[in-house]
Backbone as CSV, one residue per row, in Angstrom:
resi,resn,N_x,N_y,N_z,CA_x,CA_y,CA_z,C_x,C_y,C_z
1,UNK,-7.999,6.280,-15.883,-6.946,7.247,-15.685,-5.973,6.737,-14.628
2,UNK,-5.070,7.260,-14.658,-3.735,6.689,-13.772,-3.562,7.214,-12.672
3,UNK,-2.841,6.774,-11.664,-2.557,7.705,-11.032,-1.457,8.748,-10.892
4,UNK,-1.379,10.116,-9.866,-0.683,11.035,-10.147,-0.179,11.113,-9.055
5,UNK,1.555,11.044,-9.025,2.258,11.680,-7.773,2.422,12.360,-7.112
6,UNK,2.374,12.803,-6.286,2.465,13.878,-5.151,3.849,13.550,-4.831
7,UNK,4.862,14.939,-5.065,6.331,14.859,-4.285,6.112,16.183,-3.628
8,UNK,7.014,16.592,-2.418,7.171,17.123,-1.177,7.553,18.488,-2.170
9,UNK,7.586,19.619,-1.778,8.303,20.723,-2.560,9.800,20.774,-2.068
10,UNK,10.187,19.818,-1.471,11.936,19.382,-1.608,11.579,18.324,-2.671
11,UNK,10.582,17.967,-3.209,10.870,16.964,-4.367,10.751,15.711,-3.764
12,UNK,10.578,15.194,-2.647,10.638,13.983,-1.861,9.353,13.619,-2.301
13,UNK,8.886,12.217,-2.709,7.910,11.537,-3.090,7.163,11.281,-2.293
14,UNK,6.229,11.397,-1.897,4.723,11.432,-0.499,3.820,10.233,-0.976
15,UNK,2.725,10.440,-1.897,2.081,9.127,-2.382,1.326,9.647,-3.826
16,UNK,0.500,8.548,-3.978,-0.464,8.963,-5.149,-1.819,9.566,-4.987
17,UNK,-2.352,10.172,-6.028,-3.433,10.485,-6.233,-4.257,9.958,-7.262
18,UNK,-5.543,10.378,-7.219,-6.387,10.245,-8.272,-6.210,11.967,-9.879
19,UNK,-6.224,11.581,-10.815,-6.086,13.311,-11.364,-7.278,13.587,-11.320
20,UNK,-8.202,12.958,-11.027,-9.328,14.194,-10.846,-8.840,15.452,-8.884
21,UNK,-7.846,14.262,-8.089,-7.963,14.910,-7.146,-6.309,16.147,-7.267
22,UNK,-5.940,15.859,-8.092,-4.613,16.595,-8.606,-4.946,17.826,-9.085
23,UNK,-6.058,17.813,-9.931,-6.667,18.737,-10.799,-7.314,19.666,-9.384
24,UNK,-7.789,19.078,-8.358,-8.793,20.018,-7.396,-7.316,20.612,-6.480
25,UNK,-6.044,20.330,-5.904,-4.855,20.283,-5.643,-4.322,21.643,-6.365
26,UNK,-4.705,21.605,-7.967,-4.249,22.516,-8.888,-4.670,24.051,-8.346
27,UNK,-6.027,23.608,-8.742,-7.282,24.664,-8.427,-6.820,25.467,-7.443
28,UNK,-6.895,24.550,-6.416,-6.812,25.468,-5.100,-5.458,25.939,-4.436
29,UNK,-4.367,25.338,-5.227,-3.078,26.655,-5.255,-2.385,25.930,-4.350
30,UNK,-2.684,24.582,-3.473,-1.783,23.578,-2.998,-0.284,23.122,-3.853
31,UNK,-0.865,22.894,-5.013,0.100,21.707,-5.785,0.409,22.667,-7.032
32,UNK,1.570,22.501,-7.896,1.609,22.844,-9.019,1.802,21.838,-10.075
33,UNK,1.760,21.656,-11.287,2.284,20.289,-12.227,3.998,20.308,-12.355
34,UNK,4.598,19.663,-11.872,6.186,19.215,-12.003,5.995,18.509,-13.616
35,UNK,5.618,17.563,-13.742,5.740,16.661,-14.954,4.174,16.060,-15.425
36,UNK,4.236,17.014,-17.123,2.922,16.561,-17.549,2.832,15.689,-18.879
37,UNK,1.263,14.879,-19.466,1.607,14.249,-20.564,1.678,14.652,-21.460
38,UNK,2.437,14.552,-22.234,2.854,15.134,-23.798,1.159,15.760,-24.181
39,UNK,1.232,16.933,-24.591,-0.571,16.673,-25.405,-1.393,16.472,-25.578
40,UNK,-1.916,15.866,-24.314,-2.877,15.670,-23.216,-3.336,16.598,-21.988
41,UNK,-4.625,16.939,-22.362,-5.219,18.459,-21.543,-6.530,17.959,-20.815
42,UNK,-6.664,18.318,-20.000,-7.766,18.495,-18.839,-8.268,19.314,-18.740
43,UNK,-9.739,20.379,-19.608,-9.759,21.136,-19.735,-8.589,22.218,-20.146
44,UNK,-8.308,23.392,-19.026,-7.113,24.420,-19.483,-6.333,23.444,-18.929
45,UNK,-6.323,22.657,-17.902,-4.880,22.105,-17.606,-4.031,20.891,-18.185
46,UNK,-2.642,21.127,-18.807,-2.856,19.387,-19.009,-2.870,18.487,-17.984
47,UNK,-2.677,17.536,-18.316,-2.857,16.438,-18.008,-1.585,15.954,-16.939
48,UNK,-1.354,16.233,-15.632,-0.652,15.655,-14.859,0.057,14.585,-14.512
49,UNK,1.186,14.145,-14.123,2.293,12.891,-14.356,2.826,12.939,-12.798
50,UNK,3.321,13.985,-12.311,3.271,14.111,-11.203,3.450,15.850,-10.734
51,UNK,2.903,16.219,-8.965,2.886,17.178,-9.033,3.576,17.716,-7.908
52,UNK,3.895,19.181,-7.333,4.867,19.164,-6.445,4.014,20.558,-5.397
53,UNK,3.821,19.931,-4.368,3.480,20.642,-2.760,4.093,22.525,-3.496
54,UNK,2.871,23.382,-3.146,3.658,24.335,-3.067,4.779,24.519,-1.952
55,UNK,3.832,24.004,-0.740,4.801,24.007,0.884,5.074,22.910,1.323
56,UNK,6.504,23.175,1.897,6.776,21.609,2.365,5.946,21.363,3.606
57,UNK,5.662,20.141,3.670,5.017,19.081,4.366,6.199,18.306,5.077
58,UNK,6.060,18.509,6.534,6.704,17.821,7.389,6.461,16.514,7.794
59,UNK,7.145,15.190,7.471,6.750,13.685,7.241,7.788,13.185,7.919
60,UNK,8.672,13.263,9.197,9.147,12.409,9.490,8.743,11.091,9.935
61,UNK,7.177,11.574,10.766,6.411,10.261,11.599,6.628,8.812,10.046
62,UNK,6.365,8.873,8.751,6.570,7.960,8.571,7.596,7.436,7.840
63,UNK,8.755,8.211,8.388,9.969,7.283,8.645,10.373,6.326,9.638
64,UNK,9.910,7.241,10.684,10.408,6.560,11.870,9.014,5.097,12.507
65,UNK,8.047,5.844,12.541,6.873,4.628,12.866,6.829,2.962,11.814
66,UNK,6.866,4.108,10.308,6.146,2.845,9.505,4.896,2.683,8.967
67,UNK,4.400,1.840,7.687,3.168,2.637,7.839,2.156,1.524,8.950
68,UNK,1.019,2.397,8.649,-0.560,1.626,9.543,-0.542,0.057,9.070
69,UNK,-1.300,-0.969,9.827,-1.332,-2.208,8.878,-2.850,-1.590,8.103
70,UNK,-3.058,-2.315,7.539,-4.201,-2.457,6.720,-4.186,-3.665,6.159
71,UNK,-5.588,-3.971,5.664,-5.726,-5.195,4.587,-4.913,-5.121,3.120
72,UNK,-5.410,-4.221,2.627,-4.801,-4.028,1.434,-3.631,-3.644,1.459
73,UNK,-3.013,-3.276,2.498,-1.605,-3.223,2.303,-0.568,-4.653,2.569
74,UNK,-1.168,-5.530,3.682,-0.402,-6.862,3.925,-1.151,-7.651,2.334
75,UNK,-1.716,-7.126,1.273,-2.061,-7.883,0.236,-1.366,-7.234,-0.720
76,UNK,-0.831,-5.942,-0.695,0.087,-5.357,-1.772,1.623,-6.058,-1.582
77,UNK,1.961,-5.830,-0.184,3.319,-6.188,0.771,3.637,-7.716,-0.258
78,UNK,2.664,-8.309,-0.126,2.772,-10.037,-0.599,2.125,-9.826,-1.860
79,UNK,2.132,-9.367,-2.513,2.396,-9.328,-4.103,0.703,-10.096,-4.439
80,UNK,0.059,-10.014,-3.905,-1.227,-10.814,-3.922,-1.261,-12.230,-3.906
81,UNK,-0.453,-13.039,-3.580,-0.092,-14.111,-3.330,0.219,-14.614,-2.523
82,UNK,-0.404,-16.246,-1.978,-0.978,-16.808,-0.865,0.411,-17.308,-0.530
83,UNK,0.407,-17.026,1.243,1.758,-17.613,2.199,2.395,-19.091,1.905
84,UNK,1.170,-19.782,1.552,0.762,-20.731,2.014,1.177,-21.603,1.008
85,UNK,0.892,-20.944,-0.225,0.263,-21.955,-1.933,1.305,-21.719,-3.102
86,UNK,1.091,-19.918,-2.625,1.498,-18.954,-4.181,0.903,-18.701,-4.890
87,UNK,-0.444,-19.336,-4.936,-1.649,-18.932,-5.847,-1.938,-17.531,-5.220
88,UNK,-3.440,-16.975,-6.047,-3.330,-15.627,-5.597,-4.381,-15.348,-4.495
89,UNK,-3.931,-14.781,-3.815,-4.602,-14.172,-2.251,-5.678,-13.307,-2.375
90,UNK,-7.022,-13.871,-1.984,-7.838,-12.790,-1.680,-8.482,-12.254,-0.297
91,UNK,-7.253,-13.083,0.616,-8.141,-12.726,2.154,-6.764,-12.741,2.656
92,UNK,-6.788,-12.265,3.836,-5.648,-12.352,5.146,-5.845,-13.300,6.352
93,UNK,-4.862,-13.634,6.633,-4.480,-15.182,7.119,-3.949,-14.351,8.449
94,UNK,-4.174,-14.759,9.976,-3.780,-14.446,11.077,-2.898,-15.146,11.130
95,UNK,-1.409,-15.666,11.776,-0.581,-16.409,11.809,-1.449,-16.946,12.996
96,UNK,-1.425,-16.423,14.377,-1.704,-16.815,15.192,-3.055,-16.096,15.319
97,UNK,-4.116,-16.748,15.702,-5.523,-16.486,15.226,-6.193,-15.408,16.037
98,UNK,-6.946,-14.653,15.366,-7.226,-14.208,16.742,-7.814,-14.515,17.818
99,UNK,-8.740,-15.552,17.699,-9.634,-16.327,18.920,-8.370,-16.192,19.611
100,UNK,-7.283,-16.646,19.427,-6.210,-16.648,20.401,-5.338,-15.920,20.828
101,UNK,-5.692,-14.304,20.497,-5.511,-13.025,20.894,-4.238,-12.556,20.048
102,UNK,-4.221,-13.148,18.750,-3.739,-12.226,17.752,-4.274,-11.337,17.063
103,UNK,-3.642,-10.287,16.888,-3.883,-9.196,16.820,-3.787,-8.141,15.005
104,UNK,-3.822,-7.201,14.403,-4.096,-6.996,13.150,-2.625,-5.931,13.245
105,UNK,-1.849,-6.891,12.826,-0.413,-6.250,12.769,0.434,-6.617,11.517
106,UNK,1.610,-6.069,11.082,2.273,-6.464,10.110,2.638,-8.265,10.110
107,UNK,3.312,-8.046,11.361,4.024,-9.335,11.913,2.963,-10.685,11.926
108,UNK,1.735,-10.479,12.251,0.866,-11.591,12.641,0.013,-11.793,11.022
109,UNK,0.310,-11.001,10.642,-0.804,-11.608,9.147,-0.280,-11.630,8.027
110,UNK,-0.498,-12.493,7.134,-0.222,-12.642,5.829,-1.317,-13.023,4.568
111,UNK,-1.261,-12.727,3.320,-2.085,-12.853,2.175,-2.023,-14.486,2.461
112,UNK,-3.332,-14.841,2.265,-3.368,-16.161,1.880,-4.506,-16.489,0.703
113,UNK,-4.818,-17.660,0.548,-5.978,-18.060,-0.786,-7.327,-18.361,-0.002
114,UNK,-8.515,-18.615,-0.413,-9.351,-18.608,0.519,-9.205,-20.040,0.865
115,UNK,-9.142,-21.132,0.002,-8.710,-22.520,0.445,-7.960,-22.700,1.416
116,UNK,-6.800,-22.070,1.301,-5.506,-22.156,2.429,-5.795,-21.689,3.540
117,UNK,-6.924,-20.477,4.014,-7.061,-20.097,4.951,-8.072,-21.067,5.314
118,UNK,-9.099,-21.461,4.812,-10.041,-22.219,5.017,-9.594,-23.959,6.349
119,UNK,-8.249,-23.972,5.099,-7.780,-25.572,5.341,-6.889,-24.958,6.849
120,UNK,-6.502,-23.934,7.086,-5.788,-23.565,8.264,-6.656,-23.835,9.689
121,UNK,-7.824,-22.665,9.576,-8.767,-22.746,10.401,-8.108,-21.499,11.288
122,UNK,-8.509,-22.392,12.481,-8.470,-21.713,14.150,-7.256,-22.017,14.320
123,UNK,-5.788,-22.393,13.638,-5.069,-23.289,14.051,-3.490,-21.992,13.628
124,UNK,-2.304,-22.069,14.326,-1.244,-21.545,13.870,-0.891,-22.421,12.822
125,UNK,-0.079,-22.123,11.823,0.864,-22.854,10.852,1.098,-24.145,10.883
126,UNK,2.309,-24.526,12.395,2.445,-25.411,12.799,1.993,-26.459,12.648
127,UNK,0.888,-26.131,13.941,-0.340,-26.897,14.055,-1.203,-27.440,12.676
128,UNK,-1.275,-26.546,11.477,-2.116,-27.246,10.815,-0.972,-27.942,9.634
129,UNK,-0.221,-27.977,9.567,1.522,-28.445,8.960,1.254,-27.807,7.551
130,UNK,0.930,-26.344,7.811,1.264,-25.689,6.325,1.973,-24.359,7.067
131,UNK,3.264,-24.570,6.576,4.282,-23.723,6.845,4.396,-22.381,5.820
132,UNK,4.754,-21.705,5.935,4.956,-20.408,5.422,6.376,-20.078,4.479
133,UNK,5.970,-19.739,3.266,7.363,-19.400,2.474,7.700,-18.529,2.881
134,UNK,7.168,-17.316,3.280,7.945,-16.504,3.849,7.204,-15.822,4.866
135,UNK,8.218,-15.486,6.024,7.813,-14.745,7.528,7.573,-13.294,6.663
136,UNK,6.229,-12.876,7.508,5.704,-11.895,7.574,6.427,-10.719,8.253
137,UNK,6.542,-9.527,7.527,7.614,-8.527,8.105,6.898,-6.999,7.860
138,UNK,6.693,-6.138,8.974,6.645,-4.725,8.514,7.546,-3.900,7.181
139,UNK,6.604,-3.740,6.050,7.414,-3.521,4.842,7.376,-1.567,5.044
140,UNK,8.477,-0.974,4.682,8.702,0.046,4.167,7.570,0.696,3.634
141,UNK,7.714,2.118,3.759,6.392,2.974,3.034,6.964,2.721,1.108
142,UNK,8.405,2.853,1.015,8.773,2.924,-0.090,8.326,1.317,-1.397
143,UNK,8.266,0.473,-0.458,7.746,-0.704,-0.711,5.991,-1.090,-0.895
144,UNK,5.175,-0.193,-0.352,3.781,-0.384,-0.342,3.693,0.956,-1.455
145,UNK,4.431,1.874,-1.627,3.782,2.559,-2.416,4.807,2.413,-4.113
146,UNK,5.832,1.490,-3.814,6.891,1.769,-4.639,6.129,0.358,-5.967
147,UNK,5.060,-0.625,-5.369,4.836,-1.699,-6.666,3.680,-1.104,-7.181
């Protein structure tokens, strides 16, 4: 099953869900269905596409902050693909390591391959002469939730 949108009851887009958790959203008089699938039912309900806050939800904090880092998000950010190669990324790469007091931030990490991180080590970029296609940047909420 897919997932299901959650927009703000101004209609402003928030994130996704699971529809089993849309359906419990339903239930309990939070959410209503904005847009459902053609002819497709969930029990009495159909089948959800996206759904809309009865009450608005006040969200400026992540305009202005940005979101959290996470793993899976500096691996969504980079399209699953290594800094390093372009092949595809299954681990995160410290720019500057942490033994050397880097830290788990947008700016300091990037998707890499496990080879590439492997062949890096303890070492910055530089140092190990595998340079980076592209600098690592705090991406947009609209960007981690928009691929």
């Amino acid at each position: 099953m897919d997932a299901v949108l959650v927009i703000n009851a101004d209609l402003g887009p928030l994130h996704r869900v699971t529809v089993q958790h849309a359906i419990r959203m339903i239930c309990r008089r939070v959410a209503e269905i904005h847009e459902a699938e053609p002819d497709r039912v969930i029990g009495v309900y159909p089948m959800p596409r996206v759904v809309r806050l009865v009450r608005y939800v006040v969200t400026r904090w992540r305009f202005s902050a940005g979101p959290g880092w996470s793993r899976a998000g500096v691996l969504r950010r980079d399209g699953h693909r290594c800094a390093y190669c372009g092949a595809l990324a299954t681990t995160v790469d410290h720019v500057l390591p942490r033994s050397r007091g880097g830290r788990n931030t947008w700016k300091n990490t990037t998707a890499a391959c496990y080879g590439c991180n492997q062949r890096k080590g303890d070492r910055t970029p530089a140092e190990a002469g595998m340079p980076l296609r592209r600098e690592p940047a705090t991406p947009s909420w609209v960007a981690l939730v928009g691929r």
